[in-house]
VEXGU-776011 format. One record per residue (C-alpha): x, y, z; residue in three letters. Coordinates in steps of 0.02 Angstrom, whole numbers, m for minus. Example, Ala and Ser with C-alpha at 12.3 -4.5 7.8 and 13.67 -1.06 7.14 Angstrom:
2
+--------+--------+--------+------+
|     px |     py |     pz | rest |
+--------+--------+--------+------+
|    615 |   m225 |    390 |  ala |
|    684 |    m53 |    357 |  ser |
+--------+--------+--------+------+
This chain:
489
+--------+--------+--------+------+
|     px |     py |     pz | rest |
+--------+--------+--------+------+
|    191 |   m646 |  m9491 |  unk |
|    116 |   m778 |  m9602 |  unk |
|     10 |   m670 |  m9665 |  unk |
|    164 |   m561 |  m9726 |  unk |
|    237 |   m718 |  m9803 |  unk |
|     63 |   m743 |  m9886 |  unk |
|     62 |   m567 |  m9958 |  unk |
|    247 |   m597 | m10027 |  unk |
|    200 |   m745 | m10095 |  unk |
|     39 |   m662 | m10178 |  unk |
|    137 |   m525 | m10258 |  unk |
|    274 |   m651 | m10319 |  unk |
|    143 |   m729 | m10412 |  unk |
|    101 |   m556 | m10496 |  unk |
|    283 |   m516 | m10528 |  unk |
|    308 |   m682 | m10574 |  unk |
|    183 |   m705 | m10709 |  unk |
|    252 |   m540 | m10798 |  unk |
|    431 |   m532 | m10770 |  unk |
|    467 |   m736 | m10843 |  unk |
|    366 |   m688 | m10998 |  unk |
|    509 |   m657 | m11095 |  unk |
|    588 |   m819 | m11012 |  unk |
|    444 |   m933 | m11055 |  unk |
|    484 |   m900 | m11237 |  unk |
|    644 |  m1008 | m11209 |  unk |
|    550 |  m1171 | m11150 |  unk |
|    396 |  m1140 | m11267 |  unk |
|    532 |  m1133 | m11427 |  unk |
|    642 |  m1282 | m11376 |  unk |
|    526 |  m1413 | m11459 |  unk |
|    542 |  m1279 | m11609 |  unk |
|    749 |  m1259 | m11602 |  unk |
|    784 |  m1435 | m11576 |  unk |
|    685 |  m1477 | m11705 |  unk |
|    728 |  m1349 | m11845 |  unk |
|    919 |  m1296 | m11806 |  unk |
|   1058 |  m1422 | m11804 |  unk |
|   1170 |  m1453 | m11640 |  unk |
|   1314 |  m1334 | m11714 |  unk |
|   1181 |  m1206 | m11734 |  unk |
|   1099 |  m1236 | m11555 |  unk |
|   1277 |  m1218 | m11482 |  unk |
|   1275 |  m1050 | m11569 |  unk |
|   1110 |   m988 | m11503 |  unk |
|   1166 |  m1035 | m11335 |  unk |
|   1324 |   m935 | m11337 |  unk |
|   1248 |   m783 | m11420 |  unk |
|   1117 |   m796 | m11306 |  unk |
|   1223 |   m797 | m11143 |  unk |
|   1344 |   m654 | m11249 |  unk |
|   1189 |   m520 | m11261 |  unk |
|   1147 |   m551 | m11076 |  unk |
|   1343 |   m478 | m11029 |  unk |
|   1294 |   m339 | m11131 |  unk |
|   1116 |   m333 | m11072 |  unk |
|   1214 |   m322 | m10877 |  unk |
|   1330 |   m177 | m10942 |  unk |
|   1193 |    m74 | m11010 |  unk |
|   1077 |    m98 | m10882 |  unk |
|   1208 |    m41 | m10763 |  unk |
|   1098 |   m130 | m10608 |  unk |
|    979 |     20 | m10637 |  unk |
|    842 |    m75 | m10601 |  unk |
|    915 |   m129 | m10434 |  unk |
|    988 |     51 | m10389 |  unk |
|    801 |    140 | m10452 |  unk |
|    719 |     35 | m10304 |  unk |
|    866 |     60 | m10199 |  unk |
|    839 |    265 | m10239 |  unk |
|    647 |    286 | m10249 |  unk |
|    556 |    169 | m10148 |  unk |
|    575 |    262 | m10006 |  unk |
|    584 |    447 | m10087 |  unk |
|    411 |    505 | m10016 |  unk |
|    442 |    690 | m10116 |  unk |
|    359 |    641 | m10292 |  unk |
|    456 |    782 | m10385 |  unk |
|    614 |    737 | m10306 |  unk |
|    574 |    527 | m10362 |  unk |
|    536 |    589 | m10532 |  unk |
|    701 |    694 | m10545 |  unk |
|    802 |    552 | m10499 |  unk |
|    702 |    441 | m10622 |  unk |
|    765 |    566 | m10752 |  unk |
|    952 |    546 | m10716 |  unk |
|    925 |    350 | m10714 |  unk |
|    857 |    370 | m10899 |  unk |
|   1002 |    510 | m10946 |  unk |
|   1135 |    373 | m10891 |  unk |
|   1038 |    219 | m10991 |  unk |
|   1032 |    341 | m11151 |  unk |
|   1202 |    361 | m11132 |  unk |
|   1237 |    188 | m11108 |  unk |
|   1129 |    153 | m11259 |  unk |
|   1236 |    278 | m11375 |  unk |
|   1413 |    201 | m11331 |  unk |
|   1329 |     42 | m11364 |  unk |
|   1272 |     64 | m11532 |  unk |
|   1439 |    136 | m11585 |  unk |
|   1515 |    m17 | m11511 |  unk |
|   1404 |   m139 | m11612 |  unk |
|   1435 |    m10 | m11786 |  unk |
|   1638 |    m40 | m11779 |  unk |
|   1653 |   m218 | m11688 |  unk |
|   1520 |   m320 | m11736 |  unk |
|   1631 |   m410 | m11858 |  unk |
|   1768 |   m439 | m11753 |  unk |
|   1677 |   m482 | m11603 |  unk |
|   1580 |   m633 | m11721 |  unk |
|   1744 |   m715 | m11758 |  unk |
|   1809 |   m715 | m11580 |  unk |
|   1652 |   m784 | m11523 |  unk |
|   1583 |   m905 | m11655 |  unk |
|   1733 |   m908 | m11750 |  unk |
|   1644 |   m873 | m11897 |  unk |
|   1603 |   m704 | m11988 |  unk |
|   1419 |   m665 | m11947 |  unk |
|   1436 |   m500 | m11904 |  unk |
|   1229 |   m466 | m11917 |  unk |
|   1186 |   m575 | m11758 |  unk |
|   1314 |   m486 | m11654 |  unk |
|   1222 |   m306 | m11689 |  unk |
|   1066 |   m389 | m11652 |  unk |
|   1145 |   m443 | m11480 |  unk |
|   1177 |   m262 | m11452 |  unk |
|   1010 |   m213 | m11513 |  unk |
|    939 |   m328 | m11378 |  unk |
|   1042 |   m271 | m11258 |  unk |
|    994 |    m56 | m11283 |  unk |
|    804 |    m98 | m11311 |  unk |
|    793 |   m221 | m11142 |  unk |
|    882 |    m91 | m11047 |  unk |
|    792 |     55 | m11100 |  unk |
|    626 |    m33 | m11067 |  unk |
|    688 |    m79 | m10883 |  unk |
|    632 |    121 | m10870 |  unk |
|    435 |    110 | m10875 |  unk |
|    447 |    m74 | m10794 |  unk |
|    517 |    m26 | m10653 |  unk |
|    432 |    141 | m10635 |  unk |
|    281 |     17 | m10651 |  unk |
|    342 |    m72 | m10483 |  unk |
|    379 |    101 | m10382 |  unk |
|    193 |    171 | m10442 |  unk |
|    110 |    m25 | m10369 |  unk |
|     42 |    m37 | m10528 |  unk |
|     77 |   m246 | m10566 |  unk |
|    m68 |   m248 | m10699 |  unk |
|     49 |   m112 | m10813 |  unk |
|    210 |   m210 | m10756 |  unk |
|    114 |   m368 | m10845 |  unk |
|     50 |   m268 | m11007 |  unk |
|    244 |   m222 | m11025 |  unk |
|    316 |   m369 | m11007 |  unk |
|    187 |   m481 | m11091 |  unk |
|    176 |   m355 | m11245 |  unk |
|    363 |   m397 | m11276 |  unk |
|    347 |   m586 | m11250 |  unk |
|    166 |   m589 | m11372 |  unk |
|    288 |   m495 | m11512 |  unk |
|    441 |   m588 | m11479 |  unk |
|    347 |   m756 | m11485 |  unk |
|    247 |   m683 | m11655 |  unk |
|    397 |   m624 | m11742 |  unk |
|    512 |   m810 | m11709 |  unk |
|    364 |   m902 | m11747 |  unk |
|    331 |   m807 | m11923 |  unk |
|    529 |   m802 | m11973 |  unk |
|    545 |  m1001 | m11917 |  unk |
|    419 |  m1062 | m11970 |  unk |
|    354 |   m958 | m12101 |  unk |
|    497 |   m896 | m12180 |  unk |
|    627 |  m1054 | m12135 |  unk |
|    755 |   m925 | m12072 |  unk |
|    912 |   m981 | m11993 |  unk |
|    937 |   m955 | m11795 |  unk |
|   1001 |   m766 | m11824 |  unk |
|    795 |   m736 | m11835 |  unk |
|    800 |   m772 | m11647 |  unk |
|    903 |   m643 | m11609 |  unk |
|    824 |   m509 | m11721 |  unk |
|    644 |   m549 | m11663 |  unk |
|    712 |   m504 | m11490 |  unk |
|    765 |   m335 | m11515 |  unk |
|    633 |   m282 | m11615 |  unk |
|    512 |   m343 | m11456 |  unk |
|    577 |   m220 | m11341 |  unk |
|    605 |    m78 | m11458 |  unk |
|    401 |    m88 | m11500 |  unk |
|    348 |    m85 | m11329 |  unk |
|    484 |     39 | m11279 |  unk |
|    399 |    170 | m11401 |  unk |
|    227 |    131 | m11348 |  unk |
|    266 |    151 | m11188 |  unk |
|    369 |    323 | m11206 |  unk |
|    219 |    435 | m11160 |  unk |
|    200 |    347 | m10986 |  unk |
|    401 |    377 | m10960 |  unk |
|    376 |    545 | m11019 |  unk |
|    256 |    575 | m10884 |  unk |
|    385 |    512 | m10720 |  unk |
|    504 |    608 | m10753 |  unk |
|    551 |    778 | m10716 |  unk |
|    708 |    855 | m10814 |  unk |
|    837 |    881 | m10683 |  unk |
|   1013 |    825 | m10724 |  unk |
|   1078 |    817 | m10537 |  unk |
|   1276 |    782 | m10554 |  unk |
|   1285 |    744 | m10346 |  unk |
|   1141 |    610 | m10382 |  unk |
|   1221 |    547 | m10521 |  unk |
|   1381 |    525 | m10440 |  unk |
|   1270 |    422 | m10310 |  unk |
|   1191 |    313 | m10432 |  unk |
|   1365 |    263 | m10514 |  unk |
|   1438 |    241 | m10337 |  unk |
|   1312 |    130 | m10294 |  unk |
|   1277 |     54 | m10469 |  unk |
|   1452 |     23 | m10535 |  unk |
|   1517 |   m123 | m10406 |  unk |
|   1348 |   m203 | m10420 |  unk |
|   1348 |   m194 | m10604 |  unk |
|   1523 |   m293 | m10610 |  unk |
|   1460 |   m409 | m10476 |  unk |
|   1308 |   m434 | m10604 |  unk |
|   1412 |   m450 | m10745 |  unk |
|   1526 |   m583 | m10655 |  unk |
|   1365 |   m683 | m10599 |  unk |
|   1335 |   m705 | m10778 |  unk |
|   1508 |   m772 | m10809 |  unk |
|   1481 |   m878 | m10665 |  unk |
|   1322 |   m943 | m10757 |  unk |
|   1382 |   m989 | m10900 |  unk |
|   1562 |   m990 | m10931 |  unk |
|   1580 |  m1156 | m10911 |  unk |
|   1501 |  m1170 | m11088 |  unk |
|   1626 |  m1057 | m11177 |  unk |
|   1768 |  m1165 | m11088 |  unk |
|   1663 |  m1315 | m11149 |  unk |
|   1696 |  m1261 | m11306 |  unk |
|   1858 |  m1302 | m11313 |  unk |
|   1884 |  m1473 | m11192 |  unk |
|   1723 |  m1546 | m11299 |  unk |
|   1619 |  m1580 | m11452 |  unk |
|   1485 |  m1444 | m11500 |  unk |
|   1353 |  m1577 | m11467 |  unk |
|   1406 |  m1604 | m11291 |  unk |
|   1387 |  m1412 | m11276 |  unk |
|   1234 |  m1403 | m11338 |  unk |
|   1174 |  m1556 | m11235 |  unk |
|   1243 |  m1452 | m11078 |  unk |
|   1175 |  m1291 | m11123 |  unk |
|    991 |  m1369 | m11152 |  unk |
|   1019 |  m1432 | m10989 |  unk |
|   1056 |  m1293 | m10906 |  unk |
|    920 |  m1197 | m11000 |  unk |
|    789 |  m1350 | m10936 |  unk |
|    874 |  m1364 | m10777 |  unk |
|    859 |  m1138 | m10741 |  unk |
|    668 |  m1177 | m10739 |  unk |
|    674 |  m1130 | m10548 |  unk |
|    779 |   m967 | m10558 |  unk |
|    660 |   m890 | m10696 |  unk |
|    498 |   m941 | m10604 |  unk |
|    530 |   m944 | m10412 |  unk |
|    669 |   m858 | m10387 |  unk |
|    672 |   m702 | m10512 |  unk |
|    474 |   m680 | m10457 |  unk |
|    521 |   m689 | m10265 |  unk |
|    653 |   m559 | m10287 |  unk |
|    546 |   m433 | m10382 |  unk |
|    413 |   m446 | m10237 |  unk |
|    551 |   m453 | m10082 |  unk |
|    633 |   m278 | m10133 |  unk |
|    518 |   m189 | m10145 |  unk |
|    436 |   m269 |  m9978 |  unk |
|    603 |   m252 |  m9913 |  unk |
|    587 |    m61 |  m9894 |  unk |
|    412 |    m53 |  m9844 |  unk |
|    429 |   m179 |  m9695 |  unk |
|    609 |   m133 |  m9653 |  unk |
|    542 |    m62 |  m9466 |  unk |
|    404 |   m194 |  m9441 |  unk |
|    431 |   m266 |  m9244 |  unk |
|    413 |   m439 |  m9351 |  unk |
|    532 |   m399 |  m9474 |  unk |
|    669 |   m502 |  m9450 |  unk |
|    578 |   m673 |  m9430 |  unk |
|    493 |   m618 |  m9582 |  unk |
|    649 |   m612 |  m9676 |  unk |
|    709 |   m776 |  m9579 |  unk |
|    538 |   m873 |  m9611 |  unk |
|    536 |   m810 |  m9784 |  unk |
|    706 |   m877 |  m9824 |  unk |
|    666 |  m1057 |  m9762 |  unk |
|    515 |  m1075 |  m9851 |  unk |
|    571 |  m1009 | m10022 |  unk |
|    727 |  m1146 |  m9995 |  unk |
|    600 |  m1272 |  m9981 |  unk |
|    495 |  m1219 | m10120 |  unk |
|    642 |  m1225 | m10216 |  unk |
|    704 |  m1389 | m10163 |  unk |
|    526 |  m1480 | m10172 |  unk |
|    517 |  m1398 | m10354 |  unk |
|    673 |  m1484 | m10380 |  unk |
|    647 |  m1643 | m10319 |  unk |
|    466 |  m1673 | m10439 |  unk |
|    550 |  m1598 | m10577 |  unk |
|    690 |  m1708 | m10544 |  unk |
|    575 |  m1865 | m10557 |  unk |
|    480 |  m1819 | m10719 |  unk |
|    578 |  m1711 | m10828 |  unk |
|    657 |  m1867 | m10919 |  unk |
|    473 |  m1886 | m10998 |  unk |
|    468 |  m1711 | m11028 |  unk |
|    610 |  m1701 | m11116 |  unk |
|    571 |  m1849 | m11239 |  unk |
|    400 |  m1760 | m11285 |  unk |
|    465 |  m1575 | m11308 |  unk |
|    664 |  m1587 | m11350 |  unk |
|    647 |  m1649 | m11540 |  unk |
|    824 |  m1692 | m11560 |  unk |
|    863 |  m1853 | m11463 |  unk |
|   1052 |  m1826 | m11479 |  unk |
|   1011 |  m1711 | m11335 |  unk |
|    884 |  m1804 | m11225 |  unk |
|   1064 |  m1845 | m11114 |  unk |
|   1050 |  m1689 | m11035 |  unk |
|    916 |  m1756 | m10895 |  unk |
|   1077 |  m1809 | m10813 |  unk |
|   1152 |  m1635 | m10767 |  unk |
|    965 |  m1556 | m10735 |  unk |
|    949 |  m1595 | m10547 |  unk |
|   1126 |  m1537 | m10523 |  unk |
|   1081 |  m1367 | m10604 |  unk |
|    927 |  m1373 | m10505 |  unk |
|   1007 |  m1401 | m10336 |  unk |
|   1123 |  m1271 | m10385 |  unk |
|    989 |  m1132 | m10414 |  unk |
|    939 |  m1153 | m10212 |  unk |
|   1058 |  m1094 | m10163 |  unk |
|   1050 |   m949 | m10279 |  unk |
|    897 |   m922 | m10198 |  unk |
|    984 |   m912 | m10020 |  unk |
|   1083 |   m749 | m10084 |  unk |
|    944 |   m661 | m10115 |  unk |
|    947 |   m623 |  m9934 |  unk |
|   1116 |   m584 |  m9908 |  unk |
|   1095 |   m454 | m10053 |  unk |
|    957 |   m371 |  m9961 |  unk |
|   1075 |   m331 |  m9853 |  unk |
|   1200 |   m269 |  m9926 |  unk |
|   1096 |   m152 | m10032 |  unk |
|   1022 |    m80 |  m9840 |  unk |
|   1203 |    m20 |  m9820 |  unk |
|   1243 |     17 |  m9978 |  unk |
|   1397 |    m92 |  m9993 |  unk |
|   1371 |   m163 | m10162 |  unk |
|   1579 |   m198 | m10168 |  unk |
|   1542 |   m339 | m10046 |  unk |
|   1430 |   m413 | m10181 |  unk |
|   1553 |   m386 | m10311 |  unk |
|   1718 |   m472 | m10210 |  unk |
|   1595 |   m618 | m10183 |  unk |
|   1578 |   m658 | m10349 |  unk |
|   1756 |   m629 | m10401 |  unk |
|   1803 |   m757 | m10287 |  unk |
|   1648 |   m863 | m10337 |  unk |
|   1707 |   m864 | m10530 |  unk |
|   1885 |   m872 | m10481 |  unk |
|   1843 |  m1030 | m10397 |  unk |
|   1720 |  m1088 | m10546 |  unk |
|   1877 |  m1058 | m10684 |  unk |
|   1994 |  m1152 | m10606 |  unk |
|   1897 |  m1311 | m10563 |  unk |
|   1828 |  m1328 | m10730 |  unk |
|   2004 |  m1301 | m10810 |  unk |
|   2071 |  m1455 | m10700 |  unk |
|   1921 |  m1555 | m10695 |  unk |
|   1827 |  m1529 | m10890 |  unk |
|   1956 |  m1635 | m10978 |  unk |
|   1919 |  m1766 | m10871 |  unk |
|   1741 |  m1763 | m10835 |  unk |
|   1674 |  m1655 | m10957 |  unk |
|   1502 |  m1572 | m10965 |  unk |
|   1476 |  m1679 | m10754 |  unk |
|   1638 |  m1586 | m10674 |  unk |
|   1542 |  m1401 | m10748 |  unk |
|   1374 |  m1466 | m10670 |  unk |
|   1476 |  m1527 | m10522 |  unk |
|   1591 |  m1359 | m10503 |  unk |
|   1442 |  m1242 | m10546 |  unk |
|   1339 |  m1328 | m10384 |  unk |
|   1488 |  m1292 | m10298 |  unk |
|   1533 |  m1117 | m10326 |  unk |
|   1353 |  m1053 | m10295 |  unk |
|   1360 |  m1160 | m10125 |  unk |
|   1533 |  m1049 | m10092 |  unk |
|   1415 |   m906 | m10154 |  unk |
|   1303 |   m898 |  m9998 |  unk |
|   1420 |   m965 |  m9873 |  unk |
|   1524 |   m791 |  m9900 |  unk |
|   1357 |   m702 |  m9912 |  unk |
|   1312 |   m773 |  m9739 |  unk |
|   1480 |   m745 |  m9658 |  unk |
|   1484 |   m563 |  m9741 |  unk |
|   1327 |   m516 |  m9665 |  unk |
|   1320 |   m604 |  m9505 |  unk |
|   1356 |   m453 |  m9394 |  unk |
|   1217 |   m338 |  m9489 |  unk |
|   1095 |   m456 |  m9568 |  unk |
|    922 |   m473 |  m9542 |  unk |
|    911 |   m642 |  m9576 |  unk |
|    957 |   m773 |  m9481 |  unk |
|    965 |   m931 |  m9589 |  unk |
|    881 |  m1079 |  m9508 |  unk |
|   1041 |  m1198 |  m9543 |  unk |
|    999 |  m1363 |  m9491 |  unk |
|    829 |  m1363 |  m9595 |  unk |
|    924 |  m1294 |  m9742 |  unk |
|   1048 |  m1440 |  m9707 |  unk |
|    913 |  m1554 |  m9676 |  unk |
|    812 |  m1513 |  m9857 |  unk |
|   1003 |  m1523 |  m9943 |  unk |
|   1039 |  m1714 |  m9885 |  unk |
|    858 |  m1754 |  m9911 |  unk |
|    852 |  m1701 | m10097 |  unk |
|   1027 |  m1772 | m10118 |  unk |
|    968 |  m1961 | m10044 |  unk |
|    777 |  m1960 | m10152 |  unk |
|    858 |  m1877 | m10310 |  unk |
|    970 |  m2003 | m10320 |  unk |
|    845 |  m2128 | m10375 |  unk |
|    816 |  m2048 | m10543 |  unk |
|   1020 |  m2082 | m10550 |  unk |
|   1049 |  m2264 | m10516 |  unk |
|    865 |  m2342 | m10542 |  unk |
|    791 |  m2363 | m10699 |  unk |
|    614 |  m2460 | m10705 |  unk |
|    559 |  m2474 | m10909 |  unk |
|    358 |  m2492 | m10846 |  unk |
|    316 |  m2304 | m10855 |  unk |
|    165 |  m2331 | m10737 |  unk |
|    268 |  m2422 | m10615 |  unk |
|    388 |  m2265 | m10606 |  unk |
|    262 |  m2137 | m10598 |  unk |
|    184 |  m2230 | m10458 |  unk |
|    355 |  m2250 | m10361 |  unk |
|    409 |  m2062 | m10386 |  unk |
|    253 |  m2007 | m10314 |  unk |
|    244 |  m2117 | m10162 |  unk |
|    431 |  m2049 | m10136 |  unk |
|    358 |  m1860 | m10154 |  unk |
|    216 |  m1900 | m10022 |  unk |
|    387 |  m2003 |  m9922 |  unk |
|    491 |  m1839 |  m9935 |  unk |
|    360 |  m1709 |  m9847 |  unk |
|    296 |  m1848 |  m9708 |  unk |
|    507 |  m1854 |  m9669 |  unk |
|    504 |  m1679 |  m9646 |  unk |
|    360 |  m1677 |  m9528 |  unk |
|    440 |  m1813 |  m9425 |  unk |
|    587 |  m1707 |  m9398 |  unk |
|    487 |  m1567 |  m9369 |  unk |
|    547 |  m1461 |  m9502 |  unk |
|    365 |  m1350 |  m9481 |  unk |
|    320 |  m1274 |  m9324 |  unk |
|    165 |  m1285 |  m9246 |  unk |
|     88 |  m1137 |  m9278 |  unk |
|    123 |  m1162 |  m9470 |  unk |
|     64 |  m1346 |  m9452 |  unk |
|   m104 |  m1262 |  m9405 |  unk |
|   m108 |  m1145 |  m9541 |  unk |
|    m92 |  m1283 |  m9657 |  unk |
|   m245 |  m1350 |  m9592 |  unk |
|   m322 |  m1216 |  m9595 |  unk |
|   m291 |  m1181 |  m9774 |  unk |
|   m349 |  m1356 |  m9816 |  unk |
|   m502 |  m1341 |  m9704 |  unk |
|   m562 |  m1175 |  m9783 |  unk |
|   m501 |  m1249 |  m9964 |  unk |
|   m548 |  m1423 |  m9957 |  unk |
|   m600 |  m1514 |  m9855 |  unk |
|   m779 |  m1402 |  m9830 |  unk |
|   m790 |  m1389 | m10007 |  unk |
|   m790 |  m1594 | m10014 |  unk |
|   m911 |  m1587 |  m9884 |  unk |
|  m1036 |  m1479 |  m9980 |  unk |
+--------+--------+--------+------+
């Protein structure tokens, strides 16, 4: 069984590596933002950036989700490849009503938004959206085919352009934040065309209406749930908007960017890995301690991520956020990072759910999880401001996975090991809280203390025997075979 957690943990690396490409670009270019584009016009990006990731979530239509859902088991090649070809029908579709969308609103929808007439950066938000979704195709047929090197290419083709193209208009040209948005489209619609030949070559032309009505049935629900996990993700900033100052928002929504760091590089790596692992493992004898061991351990790789970027992102931020009317957002980070392990606890409960198809499950969740989001932050945000969305957010994705859990507990294959998931929650509460309410000027002195408290933190959790034994020795054994004979040598 540890070996299957190994081999999850080996191809989460792969996944990982190519999938946050495109993510990275967002914490390379915040030194480059904060320094070149005022507050007003970092509140902008952020919005526009969270508006073309709705769209990106209605275009996509949780294709990418559904294909794996479809395929991975679909042993008949011919038959894979025909369903591959009704995936792409639908996204061209999608892609069509889109673009007519962006031709007639695009003005509209920029005053509504930014409350300004910028018509230009809303098309390229569409753009972005069309592109991304179209190039989902070959990346995901990259996945069924267990080709990760491909996957990479893909993916770190459109960050290597994207990165190019904002770097040249920025800094080259001095052009305004809209050049963010129009590097980003024209990323994905370059790769996209190089890669048509190998899309070409999955498919098989077969429009199947009964398969399509399949892939909507099963797609649709999921795709609202999607889109509402997006509101739930950031529409505290849009309600921001209106309870405070623009520089507040954009101290929030830098936060939140900083504070995501787990999300885009645990748990949207882990995720790629587990579904497709899912399927192949589904009717292993081990399989459900698998899924149980596999959810404990990515909870405390989240949480002991947390906790050390908790302790040393204050210096990070002074060295790579330029603007120091922003450096206050170190104080909402550990929030947003508790926050995101328990987005990492759903995971599971989504496995699930996609085994027996019930995607509407997903999609009441998080209509109760915004619905509960909304109306804290519209009693709480006049009074605490940018804390009470940090607060709430924690909040709603702990309501998140409690229904997941209780929606599941009859069918699920994991069983959540509760009192260590309790345990690592106080735990990171009680050490994080040091980084609130004690502040030591000597930088060494600090360093020093935060790392004795690291080494404090993992001897507490072998004292309450939060490993077993048989992982205890496994851990030696990695050390032995890693270290320790190497020192000896």
């Amino acid at each position: 069984m540890l070996k299957d957690i190994k081999n999850t943990i080996s191809q989460s690396a792969v996944y990982g590596l190519s999938r946050v490409a495109t993510k990275l670009i967002s914490f390379i270019l915040i030194p480059l933002y904060t320094a070149k584009f005022s507050s007003d016009a970092i509140a902008n990006l952020n919005l526009l950036e969270s508006f073309w990731q709705y769209l990106f979530t209605i275009c996509m239509f949780a294709f990418e989700t559904a294909i794996i859902n479809f395929c991975a088991s679909e042993k008949n090649l011919k038959k894979r490849n025909s369903i591959l070809f009704n995936f792409f029908f639908l996204t061209l579709i999608n892609a069509a009503v889109f673009y007519a969308i962006s031709l007639s609103f695009s003005g509209s929808i920029s005053e509504m938004i930014l409350n300004e007439s910028n018509s230009s950066v809303i098309s390229y938000c569409f753009l972005i959206s069309i592109f991304e979704s179209l190039l989902i195709m070959p990346m995901t047929i990259a996945r069924l085919n267990n080709k990760p090197i491909l996957y990479t290419i893909i993916t770190v083709s459109n960050l290597l352009i994207n990165l190019g193209l904002q770097l040249y208009f920025i800094l080259g040209l001095n052009e305004g934040f809209e050049s963010v948005f129009f590097s980003k489209w024209v990323a994905p619609a370059i790769v996209f065309i190089i890669f048509i030949p190998y899309l070409i070559k999955n498919l098989s032309i077969d429009i199947d209406y009964s398969e399509i009505k399949k892939i909507l049935s099963f797609s649709f629900p999921l795709m609202l749930a999607m889109l509402l996990s997006i509101l739930l993700n950031s529409v505290d900033r849009f309600l921001l908007n209106d309870f405070v100052s623009k520089q507040q928002v954009a101290v929030y929504t830098t936060g939140y960017s900083i504070g995501s760091f787990t999300n885009a590089f645990i748990v949207a790596p882990f995720t790629l890995a587990i579904n497709v692992i899912f399927w192949n493992k589904i009717n292993d004898d081990n399989f459900r301690r698998f899924m149980t061991k596999s959810s404990t351990y990515l909870f405390f790789g989240m949480i002991l991520t947390s906790l050390v970027i908790t302790y040393f992102i204050d210096y990070a931020v002074r060295i790579f956020v330029r603007n120091p009317e922003l450096w206050s957002c170190v104080e909402i980070i550990p929030v947003i990072l508790f926050s995101n392990c328990f987005v990492a606890l759903f995971v599971f409960s989504s496995l699930d759910f996609y085994y027996k198809k019930n995607t509407k499950s997903i999609l009441l969740i998080m209509a109760i999880c915004l619905s509960f989001n909304l109306i804290m932050n519209f009693i709480f945000i006049k009074y605490f401001g940018i804390y009470a969305s940090a607060v709430i957010t924690l909040l709603s994705y702990l309501l998140m996975t409690i229904l997941g859990g209780a929606l599941t507990k009859s069918f699920s294959f994991t069983k959540y090991e509760t009192g260590k998931i309790m345990l690592l929650s106080v735990m990171f509460t009680v050490f994080a809280a040091y980084s609130y309410f004690i502040s030591i000027q000597n930088i060494y002195i600090d360093i020093s203390i935060k790392l004795v408290l690291i080494l404090l933190f993992l001897t507490l959790l072998y004292i309450f025997k939060f490993p077993e034994p048989i992982e205890i020795e496994s851990i030696k054994g990695f050390f032995n075979k890693y270290f320790i004979r190497k020192f000896k040598r």
